[in-house]
C-alpha atoms as a printed R data frame, in Angstrom:
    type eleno elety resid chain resno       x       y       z
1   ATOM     1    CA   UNK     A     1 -30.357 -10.700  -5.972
2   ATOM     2    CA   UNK     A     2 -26.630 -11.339  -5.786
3   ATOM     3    CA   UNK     A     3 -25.038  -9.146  -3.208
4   ATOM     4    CA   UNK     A     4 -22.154  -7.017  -4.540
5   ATOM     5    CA   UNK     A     5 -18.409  -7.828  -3.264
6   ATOM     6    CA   UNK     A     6 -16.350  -5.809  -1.378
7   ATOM     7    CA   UNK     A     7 -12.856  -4.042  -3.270
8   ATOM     8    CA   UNK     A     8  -9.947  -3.835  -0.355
9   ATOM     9    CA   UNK     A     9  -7.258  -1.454  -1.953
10  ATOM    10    CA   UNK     A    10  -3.825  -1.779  -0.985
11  ATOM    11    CA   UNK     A    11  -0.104  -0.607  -2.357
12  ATOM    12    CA   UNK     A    12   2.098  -3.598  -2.858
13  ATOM    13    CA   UNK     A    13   5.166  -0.960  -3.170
14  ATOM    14    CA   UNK     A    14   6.185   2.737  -1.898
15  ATOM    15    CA   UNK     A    15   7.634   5.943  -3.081
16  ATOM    16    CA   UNK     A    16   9.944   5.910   0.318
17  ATOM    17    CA   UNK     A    17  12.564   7.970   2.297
18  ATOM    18    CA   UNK     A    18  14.507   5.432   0.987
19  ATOM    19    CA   UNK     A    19  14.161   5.200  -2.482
20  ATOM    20    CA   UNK     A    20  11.280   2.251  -4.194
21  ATOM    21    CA   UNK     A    21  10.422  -0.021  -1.491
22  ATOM    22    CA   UNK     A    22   8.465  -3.317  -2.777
23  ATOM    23    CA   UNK     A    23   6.915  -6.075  -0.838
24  ATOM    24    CA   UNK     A    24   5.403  -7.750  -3.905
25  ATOM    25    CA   UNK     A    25   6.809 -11.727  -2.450
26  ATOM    26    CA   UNK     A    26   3.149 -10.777   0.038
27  ATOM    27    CA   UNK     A    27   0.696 -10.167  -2.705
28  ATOM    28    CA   UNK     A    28  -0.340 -14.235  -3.681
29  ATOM    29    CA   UNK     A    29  -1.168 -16.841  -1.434
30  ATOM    30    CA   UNK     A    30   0.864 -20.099  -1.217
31  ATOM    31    CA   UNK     A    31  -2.175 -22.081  -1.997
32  ATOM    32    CA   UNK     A    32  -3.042 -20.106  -5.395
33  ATOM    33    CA   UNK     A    33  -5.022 -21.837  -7.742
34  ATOM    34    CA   UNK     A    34  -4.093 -19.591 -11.024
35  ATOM    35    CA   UNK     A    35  -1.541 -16.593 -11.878
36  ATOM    36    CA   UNK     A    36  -1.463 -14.797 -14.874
37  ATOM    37    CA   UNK     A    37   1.280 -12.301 -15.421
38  ATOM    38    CA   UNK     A    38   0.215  -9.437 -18.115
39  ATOM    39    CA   UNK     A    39   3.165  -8.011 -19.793
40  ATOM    40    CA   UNK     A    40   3.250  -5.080 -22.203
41  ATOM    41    CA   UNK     A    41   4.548  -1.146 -22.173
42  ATOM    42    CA   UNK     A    42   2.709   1.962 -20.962
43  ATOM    43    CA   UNK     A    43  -0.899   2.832 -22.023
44  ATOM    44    CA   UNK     A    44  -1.267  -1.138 -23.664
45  ATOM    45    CA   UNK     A    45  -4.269  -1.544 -20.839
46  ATOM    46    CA   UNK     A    46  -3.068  -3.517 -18.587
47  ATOM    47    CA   UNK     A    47  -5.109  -1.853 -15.278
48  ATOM    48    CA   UNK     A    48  -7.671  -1.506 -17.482
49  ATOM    49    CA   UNK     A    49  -7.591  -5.602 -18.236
50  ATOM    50    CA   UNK     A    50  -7.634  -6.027 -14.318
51  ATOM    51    CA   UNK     A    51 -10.589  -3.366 -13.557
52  ATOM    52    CA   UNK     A    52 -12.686  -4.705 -15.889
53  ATOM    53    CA   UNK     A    53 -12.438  -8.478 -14.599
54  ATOM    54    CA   UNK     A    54 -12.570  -7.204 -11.152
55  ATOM    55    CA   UNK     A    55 -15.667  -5.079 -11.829
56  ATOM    56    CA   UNK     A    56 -16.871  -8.441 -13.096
57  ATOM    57    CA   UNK     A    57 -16.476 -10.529 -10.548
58  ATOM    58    CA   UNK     A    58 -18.088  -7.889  -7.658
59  ATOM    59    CA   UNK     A    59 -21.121  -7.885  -9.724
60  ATOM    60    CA   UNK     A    60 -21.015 -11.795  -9.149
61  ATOM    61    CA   UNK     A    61 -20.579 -11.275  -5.551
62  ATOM    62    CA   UNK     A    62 -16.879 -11.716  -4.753
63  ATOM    63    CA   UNK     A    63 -14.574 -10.057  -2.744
64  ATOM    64    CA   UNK     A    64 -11.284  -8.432  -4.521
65  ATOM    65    CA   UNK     A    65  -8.426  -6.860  -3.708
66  ATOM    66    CA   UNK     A    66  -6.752  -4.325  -5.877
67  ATOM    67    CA   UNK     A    67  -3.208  -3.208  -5.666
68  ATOM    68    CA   UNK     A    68  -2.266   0.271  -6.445
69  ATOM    69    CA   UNK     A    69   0.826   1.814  -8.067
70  ATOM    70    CA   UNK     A    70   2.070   3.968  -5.426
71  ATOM    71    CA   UNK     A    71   3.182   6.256  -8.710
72  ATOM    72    CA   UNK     A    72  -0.034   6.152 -10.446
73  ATOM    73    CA   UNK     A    73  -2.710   5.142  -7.863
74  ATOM    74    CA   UNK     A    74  -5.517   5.010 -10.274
75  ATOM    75    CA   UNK     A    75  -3.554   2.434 -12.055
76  ATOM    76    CA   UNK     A    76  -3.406  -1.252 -10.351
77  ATOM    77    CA   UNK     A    77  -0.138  -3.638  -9.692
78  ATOM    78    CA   UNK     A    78  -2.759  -6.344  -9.398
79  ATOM    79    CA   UNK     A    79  -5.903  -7.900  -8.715
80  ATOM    80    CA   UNK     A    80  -6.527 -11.008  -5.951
81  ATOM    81    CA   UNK     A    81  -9.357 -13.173  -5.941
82  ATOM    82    CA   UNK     A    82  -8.620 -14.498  -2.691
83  ATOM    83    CA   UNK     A    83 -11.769 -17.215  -2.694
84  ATOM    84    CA   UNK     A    84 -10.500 -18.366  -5.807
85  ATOM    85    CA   UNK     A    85  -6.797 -18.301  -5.449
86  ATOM    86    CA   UNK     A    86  -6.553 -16.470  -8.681
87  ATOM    87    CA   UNK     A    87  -4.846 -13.506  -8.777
88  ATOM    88    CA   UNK     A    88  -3.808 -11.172 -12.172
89  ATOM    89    CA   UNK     A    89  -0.603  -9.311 -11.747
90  ATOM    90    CA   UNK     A    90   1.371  -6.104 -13.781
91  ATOM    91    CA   UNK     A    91   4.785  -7.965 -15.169
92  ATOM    92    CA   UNK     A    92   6.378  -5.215 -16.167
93  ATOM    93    CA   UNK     A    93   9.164  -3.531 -14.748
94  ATOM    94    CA   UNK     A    94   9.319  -2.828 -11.803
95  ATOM    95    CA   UNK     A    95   7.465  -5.335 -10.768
96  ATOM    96    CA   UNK     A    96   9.259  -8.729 -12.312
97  ATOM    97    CA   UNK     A    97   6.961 -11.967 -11.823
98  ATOM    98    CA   UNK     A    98   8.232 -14.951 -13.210
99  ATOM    99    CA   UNK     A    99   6.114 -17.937 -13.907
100 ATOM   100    CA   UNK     A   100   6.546 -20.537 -11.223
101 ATOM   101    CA   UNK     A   101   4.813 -23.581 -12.781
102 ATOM   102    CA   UNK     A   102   3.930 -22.180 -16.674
103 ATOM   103    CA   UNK     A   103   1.042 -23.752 -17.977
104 ATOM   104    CA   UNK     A   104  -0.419 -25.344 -14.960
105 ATOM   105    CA   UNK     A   105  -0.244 -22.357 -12.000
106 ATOM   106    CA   UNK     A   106   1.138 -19.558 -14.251
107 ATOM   107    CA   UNK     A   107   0.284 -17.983 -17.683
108 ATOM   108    CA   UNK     A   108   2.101 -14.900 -19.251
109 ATOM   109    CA   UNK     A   109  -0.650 -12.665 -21.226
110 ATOM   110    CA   UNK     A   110   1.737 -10.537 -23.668
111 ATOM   111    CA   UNK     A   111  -0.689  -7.587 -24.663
112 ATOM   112    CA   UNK     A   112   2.560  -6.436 -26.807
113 ATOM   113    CA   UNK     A   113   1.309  -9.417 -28.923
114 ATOM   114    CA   UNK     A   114  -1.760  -6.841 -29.763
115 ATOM   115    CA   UNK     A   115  -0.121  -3.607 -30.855
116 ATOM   116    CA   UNK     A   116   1.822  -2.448 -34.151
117 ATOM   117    CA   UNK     A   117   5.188  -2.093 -33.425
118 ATOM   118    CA   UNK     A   118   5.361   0.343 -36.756
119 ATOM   119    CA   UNK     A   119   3.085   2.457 -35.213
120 ATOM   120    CA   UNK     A   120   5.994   2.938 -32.445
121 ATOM   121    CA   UNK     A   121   9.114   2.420 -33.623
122 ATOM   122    CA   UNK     A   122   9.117   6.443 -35.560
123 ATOM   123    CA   UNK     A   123   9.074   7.806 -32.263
124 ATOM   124    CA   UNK     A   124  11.726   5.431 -30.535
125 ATOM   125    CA   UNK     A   125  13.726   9.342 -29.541
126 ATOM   126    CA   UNK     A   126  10.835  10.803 -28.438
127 ATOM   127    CA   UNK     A   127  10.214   8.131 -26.248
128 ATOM   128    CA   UNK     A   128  13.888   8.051 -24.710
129 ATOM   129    CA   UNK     A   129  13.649  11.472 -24.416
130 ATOM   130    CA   UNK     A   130  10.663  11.163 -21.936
131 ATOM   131    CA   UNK     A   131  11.913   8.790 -20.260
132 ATOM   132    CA   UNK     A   132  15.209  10.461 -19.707
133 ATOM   133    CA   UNK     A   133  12.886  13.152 -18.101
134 ATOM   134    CA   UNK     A   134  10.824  11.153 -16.337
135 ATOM   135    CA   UNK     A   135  13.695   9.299 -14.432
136 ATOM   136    CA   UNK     A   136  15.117  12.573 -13.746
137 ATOM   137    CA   UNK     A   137  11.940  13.876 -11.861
138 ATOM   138    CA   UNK     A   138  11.594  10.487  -9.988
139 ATOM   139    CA   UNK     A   139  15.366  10.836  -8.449
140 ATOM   140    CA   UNK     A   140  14.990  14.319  -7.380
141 ATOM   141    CA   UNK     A   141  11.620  13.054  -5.389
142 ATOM   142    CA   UNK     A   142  13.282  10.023  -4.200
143 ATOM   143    CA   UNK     A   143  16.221  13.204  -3.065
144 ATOM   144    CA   UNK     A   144  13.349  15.327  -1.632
145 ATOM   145    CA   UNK     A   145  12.081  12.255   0.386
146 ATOM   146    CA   UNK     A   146  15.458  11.838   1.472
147 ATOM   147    CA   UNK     A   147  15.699  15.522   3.021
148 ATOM   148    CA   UNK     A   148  12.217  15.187   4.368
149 ATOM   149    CA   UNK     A   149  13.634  11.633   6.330
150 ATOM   150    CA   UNK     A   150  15.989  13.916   8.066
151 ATOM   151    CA   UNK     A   151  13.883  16.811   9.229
152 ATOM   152    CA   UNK     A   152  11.147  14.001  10.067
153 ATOM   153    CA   UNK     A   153  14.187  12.427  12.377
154 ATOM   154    CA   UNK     A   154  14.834  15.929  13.859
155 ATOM   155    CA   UNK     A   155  11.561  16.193  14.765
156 ATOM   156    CA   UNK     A   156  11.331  13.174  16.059
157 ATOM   157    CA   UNK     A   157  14.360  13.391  18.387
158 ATOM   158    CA   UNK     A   158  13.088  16.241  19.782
159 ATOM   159    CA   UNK     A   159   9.884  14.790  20.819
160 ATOM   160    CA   UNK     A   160  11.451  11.521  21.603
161 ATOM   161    CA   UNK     A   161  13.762  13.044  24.278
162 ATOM   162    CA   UNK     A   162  10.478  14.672  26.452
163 ATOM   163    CA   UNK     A   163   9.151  11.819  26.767
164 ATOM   164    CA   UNK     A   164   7.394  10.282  30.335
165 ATOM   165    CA   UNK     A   165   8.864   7.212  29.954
166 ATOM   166    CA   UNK     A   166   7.018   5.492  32.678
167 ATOM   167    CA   UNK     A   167   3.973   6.149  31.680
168 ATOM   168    CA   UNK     A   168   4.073   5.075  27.645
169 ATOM   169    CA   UNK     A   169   5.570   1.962  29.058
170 ATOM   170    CA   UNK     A   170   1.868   1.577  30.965
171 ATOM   171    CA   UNK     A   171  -0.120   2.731  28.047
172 ATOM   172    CA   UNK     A   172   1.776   0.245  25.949
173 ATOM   173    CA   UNK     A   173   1.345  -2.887  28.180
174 ATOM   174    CA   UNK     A   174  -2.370  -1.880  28.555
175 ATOM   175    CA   UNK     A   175  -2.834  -1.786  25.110
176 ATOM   176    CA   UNK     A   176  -1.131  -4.942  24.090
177 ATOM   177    CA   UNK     A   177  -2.964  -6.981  27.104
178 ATOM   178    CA   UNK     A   178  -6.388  -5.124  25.805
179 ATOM   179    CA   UNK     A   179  -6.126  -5.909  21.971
180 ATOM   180    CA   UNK     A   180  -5.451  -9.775  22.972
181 ATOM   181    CA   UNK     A   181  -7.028 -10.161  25.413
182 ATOM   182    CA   UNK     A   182  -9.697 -12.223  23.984
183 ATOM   183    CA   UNK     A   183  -7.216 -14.243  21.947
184 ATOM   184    CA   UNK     A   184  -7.180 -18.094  22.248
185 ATOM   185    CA   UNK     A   185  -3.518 -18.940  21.394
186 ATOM   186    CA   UNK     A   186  -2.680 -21.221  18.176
187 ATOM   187    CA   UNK     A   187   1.268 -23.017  19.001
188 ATOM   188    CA   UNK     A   188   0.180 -25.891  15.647
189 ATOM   189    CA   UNK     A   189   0.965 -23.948  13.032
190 ATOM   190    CA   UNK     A   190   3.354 -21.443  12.486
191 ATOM   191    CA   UNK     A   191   2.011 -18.080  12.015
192 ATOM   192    CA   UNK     A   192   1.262 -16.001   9.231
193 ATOM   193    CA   UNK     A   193   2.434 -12.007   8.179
194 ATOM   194    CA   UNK     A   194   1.422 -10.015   5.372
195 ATOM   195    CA   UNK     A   195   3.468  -7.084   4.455
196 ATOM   196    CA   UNK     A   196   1.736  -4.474   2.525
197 ATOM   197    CA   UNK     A   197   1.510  -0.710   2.556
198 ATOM   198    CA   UNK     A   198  -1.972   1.042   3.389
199 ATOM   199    CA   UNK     A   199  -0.994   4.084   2.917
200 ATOM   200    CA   UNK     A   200   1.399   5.626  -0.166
201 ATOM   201    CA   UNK     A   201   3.217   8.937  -1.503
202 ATOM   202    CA   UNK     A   202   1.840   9.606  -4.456
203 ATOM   203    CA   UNK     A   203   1.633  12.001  -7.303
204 ATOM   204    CA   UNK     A   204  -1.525  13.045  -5.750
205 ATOM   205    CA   UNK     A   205  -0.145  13.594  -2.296
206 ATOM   206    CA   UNK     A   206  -0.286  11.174   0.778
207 ATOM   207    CA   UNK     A   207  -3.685   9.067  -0.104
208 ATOM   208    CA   UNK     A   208  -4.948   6.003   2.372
209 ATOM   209    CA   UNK     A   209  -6.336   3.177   2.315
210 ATOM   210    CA   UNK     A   210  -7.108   1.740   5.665
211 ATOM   211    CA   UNK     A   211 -10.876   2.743   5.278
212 ATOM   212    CA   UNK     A   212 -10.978  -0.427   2.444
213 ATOM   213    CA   UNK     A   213  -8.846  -3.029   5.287
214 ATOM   214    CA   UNK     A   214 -11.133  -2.114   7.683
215 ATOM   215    CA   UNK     A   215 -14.307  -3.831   7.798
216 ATOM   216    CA   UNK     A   216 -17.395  -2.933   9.305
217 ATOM   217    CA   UNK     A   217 -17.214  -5.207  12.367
218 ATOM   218    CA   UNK     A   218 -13.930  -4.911  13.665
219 ATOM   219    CA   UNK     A   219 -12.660  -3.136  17.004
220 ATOM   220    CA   UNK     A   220 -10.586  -0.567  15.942
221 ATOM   221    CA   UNK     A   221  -8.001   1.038  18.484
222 ATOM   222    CA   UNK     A   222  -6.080   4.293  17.112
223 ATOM   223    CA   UNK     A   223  -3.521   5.470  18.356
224 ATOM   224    CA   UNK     A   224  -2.188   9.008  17.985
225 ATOM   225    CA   UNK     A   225   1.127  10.973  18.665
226 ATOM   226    CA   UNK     A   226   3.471  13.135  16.755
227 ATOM   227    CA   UNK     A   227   6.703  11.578  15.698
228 ATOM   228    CA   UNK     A   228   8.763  10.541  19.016
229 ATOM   229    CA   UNK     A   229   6.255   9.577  20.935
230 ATOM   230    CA   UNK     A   230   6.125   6.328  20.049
231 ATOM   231    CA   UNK     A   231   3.127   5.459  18.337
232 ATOM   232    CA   UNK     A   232   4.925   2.651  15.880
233 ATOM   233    CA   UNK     A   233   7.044   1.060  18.426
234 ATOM   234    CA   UNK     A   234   3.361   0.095  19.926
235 ATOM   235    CA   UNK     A   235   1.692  -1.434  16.782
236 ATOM   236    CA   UNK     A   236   4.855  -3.283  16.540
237 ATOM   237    CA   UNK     A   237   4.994  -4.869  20.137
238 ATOM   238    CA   UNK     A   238   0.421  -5.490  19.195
239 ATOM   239    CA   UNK     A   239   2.491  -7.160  16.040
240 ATOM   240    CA   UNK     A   240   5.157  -9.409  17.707
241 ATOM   241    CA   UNK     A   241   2.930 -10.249  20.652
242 ATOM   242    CA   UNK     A   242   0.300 -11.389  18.222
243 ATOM   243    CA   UNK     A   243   2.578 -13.709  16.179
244 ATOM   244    CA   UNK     A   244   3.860 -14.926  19.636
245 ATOM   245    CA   UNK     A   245   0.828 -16.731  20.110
246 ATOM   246    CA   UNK     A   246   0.538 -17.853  16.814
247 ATOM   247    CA   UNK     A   247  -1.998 -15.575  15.175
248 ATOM   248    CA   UNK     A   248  -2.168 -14.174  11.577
249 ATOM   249    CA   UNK     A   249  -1.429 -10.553  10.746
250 ATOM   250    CA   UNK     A   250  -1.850  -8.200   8.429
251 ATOM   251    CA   UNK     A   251   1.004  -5.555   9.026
252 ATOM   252    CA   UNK     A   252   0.890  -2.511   7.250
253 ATOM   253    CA   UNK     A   253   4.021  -0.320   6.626
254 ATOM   254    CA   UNK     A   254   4.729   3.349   7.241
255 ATOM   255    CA   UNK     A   255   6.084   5.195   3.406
256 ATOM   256    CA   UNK     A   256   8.327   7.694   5.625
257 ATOM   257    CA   UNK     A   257   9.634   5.024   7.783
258 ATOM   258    CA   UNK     A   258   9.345   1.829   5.693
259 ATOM   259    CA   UNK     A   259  10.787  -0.461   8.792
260 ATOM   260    CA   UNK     A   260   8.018   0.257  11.041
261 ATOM   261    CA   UNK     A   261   4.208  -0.120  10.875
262 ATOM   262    CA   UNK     A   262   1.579   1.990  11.150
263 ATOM   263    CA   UNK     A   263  -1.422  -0.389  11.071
264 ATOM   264    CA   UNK     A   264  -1.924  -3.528  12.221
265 ATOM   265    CA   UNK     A   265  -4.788  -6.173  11.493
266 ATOM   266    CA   UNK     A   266  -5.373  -9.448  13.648
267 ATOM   267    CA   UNK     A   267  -7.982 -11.098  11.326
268 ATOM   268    CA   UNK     A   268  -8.759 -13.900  13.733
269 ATOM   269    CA   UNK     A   269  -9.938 -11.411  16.186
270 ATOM   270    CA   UNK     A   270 -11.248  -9.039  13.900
271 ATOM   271    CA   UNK     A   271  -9.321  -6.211  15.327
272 ATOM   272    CA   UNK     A   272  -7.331  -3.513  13.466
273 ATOM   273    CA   UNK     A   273  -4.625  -1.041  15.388
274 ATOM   274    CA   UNK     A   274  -3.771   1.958  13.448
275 ATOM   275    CA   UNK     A   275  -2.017   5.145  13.383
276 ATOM   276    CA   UNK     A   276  -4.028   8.347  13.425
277 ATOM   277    CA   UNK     A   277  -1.607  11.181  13.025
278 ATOM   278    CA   UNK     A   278  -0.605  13.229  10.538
279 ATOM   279    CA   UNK     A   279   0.347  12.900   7.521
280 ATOM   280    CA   UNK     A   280  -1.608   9.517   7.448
281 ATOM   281    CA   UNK     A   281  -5.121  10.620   9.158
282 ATOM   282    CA   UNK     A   282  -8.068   7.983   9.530
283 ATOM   283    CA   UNK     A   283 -11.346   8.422  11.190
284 ATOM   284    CA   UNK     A   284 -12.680   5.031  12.070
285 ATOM   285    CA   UNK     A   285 -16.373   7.141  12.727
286 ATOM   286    CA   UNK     A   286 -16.470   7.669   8.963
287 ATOM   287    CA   UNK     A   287 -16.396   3.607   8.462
288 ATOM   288    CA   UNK     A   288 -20.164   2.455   8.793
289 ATOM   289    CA   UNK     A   289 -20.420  -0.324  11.194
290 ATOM   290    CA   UNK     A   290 -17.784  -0.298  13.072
291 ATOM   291    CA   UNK     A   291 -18.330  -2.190  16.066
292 ATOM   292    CA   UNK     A   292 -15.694  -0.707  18.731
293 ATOM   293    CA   UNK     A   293 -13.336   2.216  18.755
294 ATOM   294    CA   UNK     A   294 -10.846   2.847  21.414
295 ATOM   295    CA   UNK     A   295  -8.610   5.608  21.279
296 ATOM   296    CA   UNK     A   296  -5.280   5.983  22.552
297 ATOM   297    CA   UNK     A   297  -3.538   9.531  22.374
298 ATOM   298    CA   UNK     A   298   0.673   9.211  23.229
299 ATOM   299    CA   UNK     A   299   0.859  13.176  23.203
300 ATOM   300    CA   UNK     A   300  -0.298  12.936  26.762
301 ATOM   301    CA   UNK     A   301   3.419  11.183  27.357
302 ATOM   302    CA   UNK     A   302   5.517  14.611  26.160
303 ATOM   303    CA   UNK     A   303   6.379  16.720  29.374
304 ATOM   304    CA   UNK     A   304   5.969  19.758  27.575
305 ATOM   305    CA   UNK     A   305   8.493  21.777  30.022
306 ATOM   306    CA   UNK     A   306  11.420  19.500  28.800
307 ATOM   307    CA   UNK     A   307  10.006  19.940  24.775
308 ATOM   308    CA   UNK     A   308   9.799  23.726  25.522
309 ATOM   309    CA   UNK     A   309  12.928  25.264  25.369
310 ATOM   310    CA   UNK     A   310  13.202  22.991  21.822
311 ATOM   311    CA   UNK     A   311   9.837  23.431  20.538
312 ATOM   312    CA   UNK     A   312  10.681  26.541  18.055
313 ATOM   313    CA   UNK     A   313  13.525  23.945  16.138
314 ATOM   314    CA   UNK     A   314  11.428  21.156  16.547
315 ATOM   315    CA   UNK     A   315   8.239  23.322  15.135
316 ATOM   316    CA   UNK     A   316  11.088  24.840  12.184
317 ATOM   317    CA   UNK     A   317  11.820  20.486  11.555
318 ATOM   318    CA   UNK     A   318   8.034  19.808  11.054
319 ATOM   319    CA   UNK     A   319   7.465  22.548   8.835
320 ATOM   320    CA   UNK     A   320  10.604  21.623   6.661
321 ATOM   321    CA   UNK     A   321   9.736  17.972   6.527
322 ATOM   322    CA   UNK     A   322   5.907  18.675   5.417
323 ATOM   323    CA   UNK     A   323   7.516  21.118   3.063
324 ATOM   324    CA   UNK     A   324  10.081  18.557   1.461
325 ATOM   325    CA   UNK     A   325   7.206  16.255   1.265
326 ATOM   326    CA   UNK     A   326   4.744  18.468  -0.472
327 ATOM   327    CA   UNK     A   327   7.856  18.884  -3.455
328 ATOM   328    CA   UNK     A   328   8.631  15.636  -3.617
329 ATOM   329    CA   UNK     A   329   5.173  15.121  -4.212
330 ATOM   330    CA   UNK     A   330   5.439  17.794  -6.996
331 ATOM   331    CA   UNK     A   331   7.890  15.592  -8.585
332 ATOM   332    CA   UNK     A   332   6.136  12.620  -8.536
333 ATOM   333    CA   UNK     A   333   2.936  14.464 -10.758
334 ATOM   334    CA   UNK     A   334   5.437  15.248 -13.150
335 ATOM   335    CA   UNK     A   335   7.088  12.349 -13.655
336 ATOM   336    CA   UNK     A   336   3.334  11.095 -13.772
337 ATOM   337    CA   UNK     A   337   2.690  13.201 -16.464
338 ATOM   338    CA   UNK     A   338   5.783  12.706 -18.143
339 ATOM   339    CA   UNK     A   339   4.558   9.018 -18.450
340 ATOM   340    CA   UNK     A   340   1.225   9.688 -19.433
341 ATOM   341    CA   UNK     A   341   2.890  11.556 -22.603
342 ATOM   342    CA   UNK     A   342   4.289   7.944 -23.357
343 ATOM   343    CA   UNK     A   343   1.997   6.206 -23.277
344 ATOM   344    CA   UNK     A   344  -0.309   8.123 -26.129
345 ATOM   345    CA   UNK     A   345   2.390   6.956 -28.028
346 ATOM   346    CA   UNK     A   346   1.378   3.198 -27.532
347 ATOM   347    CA   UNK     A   347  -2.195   3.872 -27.237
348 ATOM   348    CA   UNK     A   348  -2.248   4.783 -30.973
349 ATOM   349    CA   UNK     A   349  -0.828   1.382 -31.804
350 ATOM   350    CA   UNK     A   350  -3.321  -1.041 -29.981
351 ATOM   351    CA   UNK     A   351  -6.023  -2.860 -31.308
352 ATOM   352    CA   UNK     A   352  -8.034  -2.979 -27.955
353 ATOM   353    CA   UNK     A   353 -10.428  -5.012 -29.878
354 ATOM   354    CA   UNK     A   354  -8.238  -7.581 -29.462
355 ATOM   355    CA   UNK     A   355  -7.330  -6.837 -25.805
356 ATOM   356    CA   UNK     A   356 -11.196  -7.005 -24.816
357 ATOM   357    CA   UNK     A   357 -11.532 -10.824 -26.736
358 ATOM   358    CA   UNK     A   358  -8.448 -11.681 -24.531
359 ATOM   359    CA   UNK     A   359  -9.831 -10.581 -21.339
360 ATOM   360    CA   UNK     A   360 -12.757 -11.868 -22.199
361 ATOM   361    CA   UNK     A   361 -10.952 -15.598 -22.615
362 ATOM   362    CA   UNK     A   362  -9.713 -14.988 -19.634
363 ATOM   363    CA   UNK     A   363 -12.860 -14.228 -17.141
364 ATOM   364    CA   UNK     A   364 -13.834 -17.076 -18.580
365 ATOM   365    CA   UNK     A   365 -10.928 -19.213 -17.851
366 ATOM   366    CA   UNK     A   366 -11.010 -17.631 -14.117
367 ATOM   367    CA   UNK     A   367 -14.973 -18.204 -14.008
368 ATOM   368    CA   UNK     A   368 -13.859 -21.800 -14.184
369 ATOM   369    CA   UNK     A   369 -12.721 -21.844 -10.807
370 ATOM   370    CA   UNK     A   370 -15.890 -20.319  -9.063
């Protein structure tokens, strides 16, 4: 009996505190074997092309991993084979793939070629007009997020000034020393970092995905603290330490604060450091098989007597930024929905007939590879 594959779920892009933030340049390997590049408008199937192959191919034993639309998570960017360097990827805008090598790495699946453009054209004002109102709820999240950035940085200032300074500066040198300490340094080859996002604002509120990354025998260290007290700074130095000696990473970035990390995976020594406050909360107990856990908590560095005579504007800062967030989040469903009103519009006009003997072509073509 064939043993089922394993899914790993990941956003290649963020709704951030700084507008769309994309790190699609990490999703394929250098070494890929096949692309192909599906192009085509809202509701043509293009997810549903990619979760059908991928269901596919996890019935047949492989590992995938599927890459989310931070603005419609249960749709997918893409789809990675990684033990068959094939990968399927969303060409559409915002996400703009061109073919490297057409024909022999790269092939450009047009499900456009399957709908009836008659079907569509009628309603080309409608369609504008949703679009118009889509947009419009997408900039005033992207404003919201930007508000919530600034009571997140009050907060955080607050906190940050409190802070022990001595003794974060031993918890972070213990932890860096403990997470490599088993490490056997690699100086041949110049090491390797993968940008992604495991966590994502989305129309459905904050949702994570480090539960998929992390794999049943892995040490896990968490690490929590409220903003200021450092918590990112750490993963980073795990991050930079780690590459210092020439090891792989997997570095996973934070939506509010897309510059700084809040997860880190060292694959070689199957060891994952994550964040484990609020708003991106992961119990590593809940993951069966987890070999290690070691737990870290940076709150201990606050002297509260300093934070004190601060804490009722720092408290009023939290409460506005998990406020801004939870509207800007509002936003995002509706410009969800406003899409989803497109794309019945398209739906109507495909012959998905036609889309299932394509992807069907297709496994087919990737099957080759196995």
């Amino acid at each position: 009996m064939t043993v089922k594959g394993k899914i790993r779920k990941m956003f290649p892009g963020g709704n951030t505190t700084i507008g769309p933030h994309f790190l699609f340049e990490y999703m394929i390997k250098p070494a890929a074997n096949r692309i192909f590049i599906i192009k085509g408008g809202p509701g043509v199937g293009k997810s549903t092309f990619m979760n059908v192959i991928s269901r596919s191919m996890v019935e047949r034993g492989y590992d995938v991993e599927h890459f989310h639309c931070a603005s419609d998570p249960d749709s997918l960017d893409g789809l990675i084979i990684p033990s068959l360097g094939v990968a399927l990827l969303d060409g559409t805008a915002p996400h703009i793939f061109d073919p490297r090598v057409p024909g022999a790495l790269d092939d450009i699946i047009n499900l456009a070629d399957f709908w009836d453009a008659s079907k569509i054209e009628p309603y080309k004002i409608e369609i504008m007009e949703i679009n118009q109102r889509g947009s419009m709820q997408f900039q005033t999240a992207f404003r919201l997020l930007k508000q919530a950035k600034l009571a997140y940085d009050q907060w955080k200032w607050y906190v940050a000034g409190s802070i022990d300074q001595a003794k974060y500066n031993r918890i972070s040198k213990m932890l860096v020393e403990t997470v490599l300490e088993s490490a056997v340094p690699n100086y041949h080859t110049a090491p390797q970092a993968r940008h992604m996002f495991g966590s994502a604002i989305t129309p459905k509120g904050v949702l994570d995905y480090k539960d998929t990354l992390i794999e049943e025998d892995m040490k896990v260290y968490t690490i929590e603290g409220q903003p200021g007290t450092g918590v990112k700074q750490i993963i980073e130095r795990v991050a930079k330490a780690a590459e210092g000696i020439g090891l792989n990473t997997e570095q996973y970035h934070c939506p509010v604060e897309p510059d700084k990390l809040d997860m880190l995976i060292i694959p070689a020594l199957r060891s994952a450091v994550v964040h484990n406050s609020r708003p991106y909360h992961f119990e590593p107990e809940n993951v069966e098989g987890i070999s290690a856990v070691q737990k870290a908590d940076l709150n201990i560095c606050v002297q509260k007597d300093l934070l004190e005579e601060y804490e009722e504007d720092r408290l009023d800062a939290e409460l506005r930024f998990h406020d801004l967030l939870k509207k800007a989040v509002d936003h995002l469903s509706k410009a969800k929905a406003a899409h989803g009103e497109k794309e019945r519009y398209y739906v109507r006009a495909m012959n998905y007939d036609l889309v299932e003997k394509k992807r069907n072509e297709i496994l087919k073509q990737i099957l080759k590879y196995a």
